[in-house]
C-alpha positions as CSV (number, residue, x, y, z in Angstrom):
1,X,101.6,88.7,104.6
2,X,101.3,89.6,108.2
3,X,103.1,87.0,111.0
4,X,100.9,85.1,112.9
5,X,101.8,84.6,116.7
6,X,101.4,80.4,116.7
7,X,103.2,79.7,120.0
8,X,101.1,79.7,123.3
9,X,102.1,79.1,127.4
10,X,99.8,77.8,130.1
11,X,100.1,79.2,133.5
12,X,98.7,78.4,136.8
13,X,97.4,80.9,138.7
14,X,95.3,81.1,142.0
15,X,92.0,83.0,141.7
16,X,93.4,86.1,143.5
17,X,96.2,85.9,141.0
18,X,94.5,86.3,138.2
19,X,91.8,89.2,139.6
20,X,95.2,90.9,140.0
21,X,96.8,90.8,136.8
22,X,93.2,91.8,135.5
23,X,93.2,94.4,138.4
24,X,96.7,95.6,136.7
25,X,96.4,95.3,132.9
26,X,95.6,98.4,130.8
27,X,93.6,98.0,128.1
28,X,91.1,95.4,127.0
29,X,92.8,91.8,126.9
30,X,95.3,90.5,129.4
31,X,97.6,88.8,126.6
32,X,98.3,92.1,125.1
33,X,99.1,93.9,128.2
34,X,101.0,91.0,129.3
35,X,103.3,91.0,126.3
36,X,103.4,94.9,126.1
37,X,104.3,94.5,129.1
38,X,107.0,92.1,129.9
39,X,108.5,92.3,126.4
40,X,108.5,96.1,126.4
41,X,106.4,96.2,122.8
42,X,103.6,98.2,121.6
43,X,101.0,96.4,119.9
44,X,100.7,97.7,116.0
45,X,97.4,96.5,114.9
46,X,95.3,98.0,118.5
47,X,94.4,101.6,118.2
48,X,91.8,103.9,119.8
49,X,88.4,104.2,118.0
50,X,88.2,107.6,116.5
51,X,85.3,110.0,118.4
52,X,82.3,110.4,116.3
53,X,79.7,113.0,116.2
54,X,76.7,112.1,117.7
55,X,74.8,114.1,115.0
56,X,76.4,111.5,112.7
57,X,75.2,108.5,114.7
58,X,71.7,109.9,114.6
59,X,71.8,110.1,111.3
60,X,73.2,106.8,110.7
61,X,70.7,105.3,113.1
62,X,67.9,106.8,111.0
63,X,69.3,105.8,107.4
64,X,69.4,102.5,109.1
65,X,65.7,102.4,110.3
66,X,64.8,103.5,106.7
67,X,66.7,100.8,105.3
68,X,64.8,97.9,107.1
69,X,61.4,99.7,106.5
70,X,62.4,99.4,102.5
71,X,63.8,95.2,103.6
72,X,60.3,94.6,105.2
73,X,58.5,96.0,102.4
74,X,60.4,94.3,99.7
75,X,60.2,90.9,101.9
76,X,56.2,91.6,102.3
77,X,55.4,90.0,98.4
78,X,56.3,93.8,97.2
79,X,54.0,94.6,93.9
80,X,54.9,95.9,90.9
81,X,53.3,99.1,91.6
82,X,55.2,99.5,94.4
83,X,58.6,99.8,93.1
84,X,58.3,103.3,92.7
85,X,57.6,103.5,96.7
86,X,60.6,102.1,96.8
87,X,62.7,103.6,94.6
88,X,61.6,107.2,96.3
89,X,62.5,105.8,99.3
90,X,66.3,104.6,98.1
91,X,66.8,108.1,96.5
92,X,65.9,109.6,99.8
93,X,68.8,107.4,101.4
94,X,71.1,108.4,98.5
95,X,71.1,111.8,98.8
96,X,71.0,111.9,102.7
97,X,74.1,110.1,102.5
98,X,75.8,112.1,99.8
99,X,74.9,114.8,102.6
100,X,77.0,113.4,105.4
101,X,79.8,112.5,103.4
102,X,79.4,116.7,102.3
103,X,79.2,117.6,106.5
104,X,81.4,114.9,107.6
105,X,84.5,115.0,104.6
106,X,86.8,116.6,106.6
């Protein structure tokens, strides 16, 4: 079970004040910096996003456009004798994803 921070302060700052400490932080929230900073901890749960290949987002983005295609199709009163459209369709997706997990395991 992970603590939970459940105390909070309120401080008054002019508007300059506050452009400042934004001015100053590093990072993305002003809480975080502020404790990092005056308590002298690293937050544990923050990490960098990992790069990812833009061949893989391509990719992604395509599987994703295929995806809705089969949703609108399904949504649009799909007929029996379209199922197998759709099934081709889903195999497609399967094995272009067992692909990229192939290219992208390691």
């Amino acid at each position: 079970m992970k603590d939970k921070r459940t105390k909070s302060i309120k401080i008054r700052l002019f508007e300059s004040e506050l452009a400042e400490l934004h001015e100053k932080k590093i990072g993305g929230e002003l809480a975080t910096w502020m404790r990092e900073t005056c308590l002298g901890k690293k937050s544990k749960r923050r990490t960098a996003p990992l790069p990812v290949d833009p061949v893989l987002l391509r990719k992604l983005s395509s599987l994703g456009n295929n995806i809705n295609q089969i949703a609108r199709q399904c949504n649009s009163n799909l007929q029996p004798s379209d199922a197998m459209e759709v099934f081709v369709r889903l195999d497609a997706i399967q094995s272009v994803i067992e692909k990229m997990r192939n290219d992208h395991a390691s």
